[in-house]
C-alpha positions as CSV (number, residue, x, y, z in Angstrom):
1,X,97.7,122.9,86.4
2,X,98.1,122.7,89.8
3,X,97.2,119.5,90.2
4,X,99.5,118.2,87.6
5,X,102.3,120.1,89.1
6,X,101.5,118.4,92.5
7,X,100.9,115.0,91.3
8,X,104.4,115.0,89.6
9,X,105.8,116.2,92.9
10,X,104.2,113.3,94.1
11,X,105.5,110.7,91.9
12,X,109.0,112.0,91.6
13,X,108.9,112.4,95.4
14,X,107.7,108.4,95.9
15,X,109.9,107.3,92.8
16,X,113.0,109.0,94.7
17,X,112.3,107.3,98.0
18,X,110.9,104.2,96.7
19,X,114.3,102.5,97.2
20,X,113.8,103.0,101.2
21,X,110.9,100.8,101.6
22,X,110.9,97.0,102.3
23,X,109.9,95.0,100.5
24,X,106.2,93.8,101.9
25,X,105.3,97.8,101.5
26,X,106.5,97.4,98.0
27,X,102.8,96.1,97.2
28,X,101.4,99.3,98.2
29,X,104.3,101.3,96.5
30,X,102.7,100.1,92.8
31,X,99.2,100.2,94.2
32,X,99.7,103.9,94.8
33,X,101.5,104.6,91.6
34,X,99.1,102.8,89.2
35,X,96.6,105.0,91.0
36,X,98.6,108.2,90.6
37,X,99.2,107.7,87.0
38,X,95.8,106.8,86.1
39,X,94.1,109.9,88.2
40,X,96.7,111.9,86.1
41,X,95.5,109.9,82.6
42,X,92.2,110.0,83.4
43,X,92.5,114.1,83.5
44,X,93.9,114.1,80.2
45,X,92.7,116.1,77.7
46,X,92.3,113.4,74.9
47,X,90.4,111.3,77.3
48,X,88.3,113.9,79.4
49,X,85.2,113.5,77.1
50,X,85.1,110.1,76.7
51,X,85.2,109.5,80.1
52,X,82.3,112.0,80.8
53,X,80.4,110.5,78.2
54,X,80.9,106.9,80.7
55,X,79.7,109.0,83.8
56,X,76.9,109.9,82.2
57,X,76.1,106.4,80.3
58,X,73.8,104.6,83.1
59,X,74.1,101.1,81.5
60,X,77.9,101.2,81.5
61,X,77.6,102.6,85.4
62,X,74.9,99.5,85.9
63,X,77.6,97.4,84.5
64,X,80.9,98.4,86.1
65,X,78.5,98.2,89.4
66,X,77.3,94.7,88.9
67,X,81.3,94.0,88.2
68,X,82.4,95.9,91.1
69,X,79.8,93.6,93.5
70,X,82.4,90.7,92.3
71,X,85.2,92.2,94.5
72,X,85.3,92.1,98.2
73,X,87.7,93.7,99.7
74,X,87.5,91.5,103.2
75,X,88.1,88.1,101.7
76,X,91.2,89.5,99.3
77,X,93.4,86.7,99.1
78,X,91.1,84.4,97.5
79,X,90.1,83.5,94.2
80,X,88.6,86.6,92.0
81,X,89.9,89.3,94.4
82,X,93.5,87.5,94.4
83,X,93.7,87.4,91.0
84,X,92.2,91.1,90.3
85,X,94.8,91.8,93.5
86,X,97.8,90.4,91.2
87,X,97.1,92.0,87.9
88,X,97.0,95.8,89.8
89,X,100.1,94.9,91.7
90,X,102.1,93.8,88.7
91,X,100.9,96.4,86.6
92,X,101.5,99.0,89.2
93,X,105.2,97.4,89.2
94,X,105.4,97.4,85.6
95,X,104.8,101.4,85.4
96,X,106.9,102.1,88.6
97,X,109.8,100.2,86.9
98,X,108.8,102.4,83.1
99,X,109.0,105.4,85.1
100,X,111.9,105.1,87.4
C-alpha cells in the first residue's frame, strides 16, 4: 500500500510540475510516466499471476531475450531502436495527456 500511495505521490507530483519543463525534457517526462503507470499495472492484482506465471515460463524469458538483443541502446536514433524509441514516447504522451 505503500508503494501505491508513493507512486501516486509521484505521478501527481510530476503531472503538477510537468508544465515547467522544456520541451526537449518532455521526452523523458512520458518515458518516466509510461514507466510509472506500468510498474503500478504491472502490481495489480488482476494481473499479478499472470505475470508470475511469465517469470517463470523460460521459453517466453528465451523469447523476450532474443527480442530484447534487437535493441541497443548506443545507436538509438536509428532504425529498430528509433522506431521502438517513438512508439514509448508517444504512448508515454498519450497517458500523460489521459491522466493530466
Amino acid at each position: 500500500m505503500k508503494y501505491v500511495l508513493l507512486l501516486c505521490t509521484f505521478l501527481y507530483a510530476g503531472f503538477a510540475n510537468a508544465q515547467n519543463y522544456p520541451l526537449y525534457e518532455m521526452d523523458a517526462v512520458y518515458l518516466a510516466t509510461l514507466k510509472a503507470v506500468l510498474d503500478y499495472k504491472m502490481n495489480d492484482e488482476e494481473n499479478l499471476e499472470k505475470l508470475q506465471k511469465l517469470r517463470e515460463d523460460k521459453k517466453f524469458n528465451q523469447h523476450l531475450q532474443k527480442m530484447l538483443d534487437k535493441l541497443n541502446n548506443n545507436r538509438s536514433k536509428v532504425g529498430l531502436n528509433k522506431r521502438v524509441y517513438d512508439m514509448l514516447k508517444k504512448d508515454g504522451q498519450k497517458i500523460y495527456q489521459e491522466l493530466n
